[in-house]
N, C-alpha and C positions, 0 to 999 in steps of 0.2 A: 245472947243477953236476955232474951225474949223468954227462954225455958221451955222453948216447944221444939224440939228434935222429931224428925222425918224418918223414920223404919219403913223402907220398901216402896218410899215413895209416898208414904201417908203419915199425916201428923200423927204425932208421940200421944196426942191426947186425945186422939180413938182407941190409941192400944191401954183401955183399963179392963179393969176384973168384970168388967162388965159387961164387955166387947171380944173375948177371948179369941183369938184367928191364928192360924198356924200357917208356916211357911208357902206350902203346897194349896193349903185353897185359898192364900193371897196369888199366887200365882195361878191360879184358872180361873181369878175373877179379873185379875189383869190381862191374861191372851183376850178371854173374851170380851172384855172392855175393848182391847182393840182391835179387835176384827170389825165388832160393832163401829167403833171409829172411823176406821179406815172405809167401812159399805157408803157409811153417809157422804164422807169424802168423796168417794171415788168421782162420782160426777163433775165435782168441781177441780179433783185433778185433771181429769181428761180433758176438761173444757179449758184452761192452764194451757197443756202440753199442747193441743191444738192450735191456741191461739199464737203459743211462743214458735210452733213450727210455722207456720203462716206470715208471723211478722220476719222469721230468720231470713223466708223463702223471697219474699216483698223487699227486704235490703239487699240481700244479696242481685236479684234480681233487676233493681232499681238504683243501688247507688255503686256496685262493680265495677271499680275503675278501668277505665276505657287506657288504650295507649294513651302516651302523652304526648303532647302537639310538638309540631317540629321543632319549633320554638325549645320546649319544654326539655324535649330530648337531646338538645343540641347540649342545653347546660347541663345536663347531666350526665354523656359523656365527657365534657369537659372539665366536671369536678371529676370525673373517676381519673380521667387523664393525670390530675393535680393529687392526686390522692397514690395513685400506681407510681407514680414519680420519686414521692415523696416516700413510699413503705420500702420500694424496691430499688429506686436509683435508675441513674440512664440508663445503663446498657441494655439495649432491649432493642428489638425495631421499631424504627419512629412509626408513631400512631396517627392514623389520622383522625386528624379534630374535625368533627362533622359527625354526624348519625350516621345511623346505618343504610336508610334509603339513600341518602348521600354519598354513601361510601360504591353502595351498587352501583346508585348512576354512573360515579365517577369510573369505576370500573370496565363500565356495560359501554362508555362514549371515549376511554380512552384503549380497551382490547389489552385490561392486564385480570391475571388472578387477583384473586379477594381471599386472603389469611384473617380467620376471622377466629379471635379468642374470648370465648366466656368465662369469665372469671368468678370465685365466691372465696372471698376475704374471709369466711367463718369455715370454710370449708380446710379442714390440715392437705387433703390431700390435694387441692388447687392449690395451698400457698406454695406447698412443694414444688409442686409442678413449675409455677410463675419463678422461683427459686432458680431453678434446675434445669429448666430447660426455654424457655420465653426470656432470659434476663441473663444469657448466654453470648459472647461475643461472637461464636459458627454459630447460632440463628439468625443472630443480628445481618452477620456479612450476607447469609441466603437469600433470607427475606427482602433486604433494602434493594438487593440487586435483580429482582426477578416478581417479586409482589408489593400488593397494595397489605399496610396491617392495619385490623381496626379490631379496636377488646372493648370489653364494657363489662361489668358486672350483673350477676343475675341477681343480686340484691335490689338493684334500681330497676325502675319501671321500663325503661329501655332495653336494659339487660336480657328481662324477663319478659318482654315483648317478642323480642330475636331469639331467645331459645325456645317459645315456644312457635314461632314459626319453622322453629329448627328442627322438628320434630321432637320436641317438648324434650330440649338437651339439659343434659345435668352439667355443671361444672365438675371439674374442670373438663371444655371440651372445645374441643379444634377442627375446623370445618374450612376448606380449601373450594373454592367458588368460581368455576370458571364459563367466561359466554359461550354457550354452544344450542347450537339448534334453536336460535331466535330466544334465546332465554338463557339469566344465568342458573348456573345448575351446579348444586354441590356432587364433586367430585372425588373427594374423599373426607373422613372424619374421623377422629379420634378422644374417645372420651377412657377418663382416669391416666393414671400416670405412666410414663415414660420416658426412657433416656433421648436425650438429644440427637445422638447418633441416627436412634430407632425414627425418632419423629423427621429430622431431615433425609434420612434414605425415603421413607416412606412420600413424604412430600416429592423429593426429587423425581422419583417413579408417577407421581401423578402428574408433574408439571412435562413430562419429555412425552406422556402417554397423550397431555389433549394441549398440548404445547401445536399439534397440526390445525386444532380447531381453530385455534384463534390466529394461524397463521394464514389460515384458508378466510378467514373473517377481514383482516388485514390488508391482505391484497383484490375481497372482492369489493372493501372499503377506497383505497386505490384506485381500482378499475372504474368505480361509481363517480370519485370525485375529477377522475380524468373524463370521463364521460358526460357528469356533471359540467365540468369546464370547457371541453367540445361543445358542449347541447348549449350554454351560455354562450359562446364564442359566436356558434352558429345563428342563435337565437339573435345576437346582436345585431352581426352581420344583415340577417332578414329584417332585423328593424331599421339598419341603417341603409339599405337597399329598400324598403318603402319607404324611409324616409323620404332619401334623394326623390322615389318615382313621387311620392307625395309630391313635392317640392316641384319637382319638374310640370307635373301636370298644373299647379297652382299659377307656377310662371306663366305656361303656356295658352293656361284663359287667362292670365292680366293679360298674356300678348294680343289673343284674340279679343279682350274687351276692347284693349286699347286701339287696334286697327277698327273693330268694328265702329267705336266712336270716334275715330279720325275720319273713315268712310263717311260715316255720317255729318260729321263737321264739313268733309266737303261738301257732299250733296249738297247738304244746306248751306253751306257757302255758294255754290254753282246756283241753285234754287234763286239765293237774293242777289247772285249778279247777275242771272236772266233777267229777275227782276227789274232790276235796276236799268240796264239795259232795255228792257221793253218800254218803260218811263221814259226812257233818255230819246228814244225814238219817238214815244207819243208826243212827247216835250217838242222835240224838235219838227215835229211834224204838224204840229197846232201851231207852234212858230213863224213856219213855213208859209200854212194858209191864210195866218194873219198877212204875212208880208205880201203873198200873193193877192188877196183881196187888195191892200194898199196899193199895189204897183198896177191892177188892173187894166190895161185901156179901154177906153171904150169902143163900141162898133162903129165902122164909120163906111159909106160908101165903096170903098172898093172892096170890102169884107162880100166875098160872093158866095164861099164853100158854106150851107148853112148843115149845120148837123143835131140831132136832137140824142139828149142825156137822158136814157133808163136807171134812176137812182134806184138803190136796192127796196126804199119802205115805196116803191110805185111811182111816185112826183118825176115830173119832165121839165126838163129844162134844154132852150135853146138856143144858139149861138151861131154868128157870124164868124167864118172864120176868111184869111186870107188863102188863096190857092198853095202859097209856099208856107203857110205854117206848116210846123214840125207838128210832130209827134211829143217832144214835148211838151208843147206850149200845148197840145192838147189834153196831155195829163194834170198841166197846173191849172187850167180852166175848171176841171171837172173836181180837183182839191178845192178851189175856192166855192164850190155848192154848199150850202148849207149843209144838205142834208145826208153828202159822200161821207162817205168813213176813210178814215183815216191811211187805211192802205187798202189799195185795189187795184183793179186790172179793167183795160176797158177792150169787150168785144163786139165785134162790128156782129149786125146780123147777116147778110148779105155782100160780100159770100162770109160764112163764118169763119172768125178768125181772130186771134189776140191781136191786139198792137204791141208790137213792143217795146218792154219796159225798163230795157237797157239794152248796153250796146251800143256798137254803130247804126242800128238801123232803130233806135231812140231818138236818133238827128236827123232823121229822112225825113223830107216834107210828103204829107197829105197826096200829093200827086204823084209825087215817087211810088207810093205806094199802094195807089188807086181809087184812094179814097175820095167818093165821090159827094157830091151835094144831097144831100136828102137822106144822108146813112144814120142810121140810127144805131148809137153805140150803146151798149148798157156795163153798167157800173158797178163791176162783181165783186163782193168786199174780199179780202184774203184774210181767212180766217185764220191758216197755222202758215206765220211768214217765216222766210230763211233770210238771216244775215245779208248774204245778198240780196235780194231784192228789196231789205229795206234798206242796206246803203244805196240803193240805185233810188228808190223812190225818195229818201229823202234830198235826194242831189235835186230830183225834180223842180 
């Protein structure tokens, strides 16, 4: 509408009779236009391409999705599970719901094979396959009776996690997993298609070939948990055998505590009925002196034996006595001194000798026994007395 038309890339209204230009040196003023172009360019292409290979390197590098968490993988076997179901129908060997670390483990702690199928839904020649040979009723009956089955799609991050642990497997591909040598270890595999016949010969041949591994796994599994149950059995047994000795030696110091503090409870009982007893004689023995001071008599004329008392703090004391006084009218005389102790013995000096302090010859008189006028008897306290002699002195 404008009335300006373009020839070669350049407005109509350069081309006058005044600007005449011919085909050919519009065309070598155009390459050279842009070669010229393209020099000035180049730097800021380069810098461009530099920058976009650096940012590609930096995503890839930085935002490269990782597996996905157990969580993550669990549902997405799960939807493949709901999905393979629903494209293909039952017949198939049952799957197991869990991942794949799951499926191992399960494998690895119950001593079965692991039939593991990668699948690709975009792929003709794994739908075939999934078709033909996996959704098969002799697969189904091999499988359910002799292995664990677990599929997942290499579509999904899971999928695609497990194949390239698989050594980066293409779908469709079948990978038979069994424990051997402290690890599971794929034992055979089969990628692209194949008859059912081909794939369970093939399979059957792998499972009879390491069918020993996991029978030797099996039994030394066995052997562990009887030996296990031995080693616990035993193990018990020794704890219930120190128990008891525990037990027994705990009883055996209450016994010893208990005797030892009976022992002691008697002592000390025996302790405060010496005690008691030594009172009971001091008691009665200060009694005694009382009563003997009261009943005193006095000297009187025919009193002719005179004999003189060596108390222990030194003090004399002397006294008339009759010729047939006793002996122990001679020991109550010398209780009622002030300054005598409580229990004692009296020895003549001349000739030396006890009197003594029970007995029959406690009743002899003074003559009986030679004791003469002028004897001087001294007053020896008894320091550690026995039962006896303080019954006999306190009869005094």
């Amino acid at each position: 509408g404008s009335g300006i038309t373009a020839v070669y890339g350049v407005p109509a209204m350069f081309h006058s009779s005044f600007c005449p230009i011919n085909r050919q040196n519009n065309s070598i003023v155009q390459t050279l236009f842009g070669s010229f172009w393209n020099i000035i360019l180049w730097p800021v292409t380069l810098a461009y391409k530099v920058i976009q290979t650096l940012f590609h390197f930096a995503f890839t590098l930085f935002f490269t999705p990782g597996p996905p968490s157990q969580r993550q993988a669990g549902q997405e076997v799960e939807r493949y599970i709901a999905e393979f179901d629903n494209k293909y129908g039952l017949l198939h060997p049952r799957l197991y719901h869990g991942t794949y670390r799951e499926a191992i483990s399960h494998a690895k702690r119950h001593l079965r094979f692991l039939l593991v199928f990668l699948h690709n839904e975009d792929n003709p020649t794994s739908v075939q396959f999934a078709n033909n040979v996996i959704c098969t009723s002799l697969l189904k009956s091999v499988v359910e009776d002799n292995l664990l089955f677990w599929s997942c799609s290499v579509k999904k991050r899971e999928g695609e996690c497990v194949a390239e642990s698989l050594n980066k497997a293409k779908a469709p591909f079948l990978a038979l997993l069994c424990f051997k040598e402290g690890q599971m270890k794929m034992v055979y595999k089969h990628h692209g298609f194949a008859t059912v016949e081909q794939i369970i010969s093939r399979l059957t041949t792998s499972i009879v070939e390491n069918e020993p591994h996991l029978n030797t796994q099996r039994r030394r599994r066995d052997r562990d948990r009887v030996s296990e149950s031995t080693s616990s059995q035993l193990i018990m047994q020794e704890q219930d055998a120190a128990y008891q000795e525990s037990l027994l030696r705990d009883q055996e110091r209450a016994r010893q505590k208990e005797e030892e503090e009976r022992q002691v409870r008697q002592i000390q009982e025996e302790i405060e009925r010496q005690e008691r007893e030594k009172q009971d004689k001091i008691d009665a023995r200060v009694a005694l002196r009382k009563k003997l001071k009261d009943t005193l008599a006095p000297q009187n004329d025919k009193d002719t034996l005179s004999l003189l008392f060596r108390l222990p703090n030194g003090s004399r004391v002397s006294r008339k006595f009759c010729s047939s006084a006793t002996v122990k009218e001679i020991y109550d005389f010398a209780l009622t001194c002030d300054e005598s102790p409580n229990f004692f013995t009296l020895v003549s000096n001349f000739p030396k000798r006890v009197l003594p302090i029970d007995g029959e010859a406690h009743l002899k008189t003074c003559e009986e026994l030679g004791i003469q006028s002028s004897t001087t008897l001294f007053v020896q306290e008894i320091i550690s007395d026995d039962e006896d002699s303080s019954e006999s002195e306190a009869e005094m």
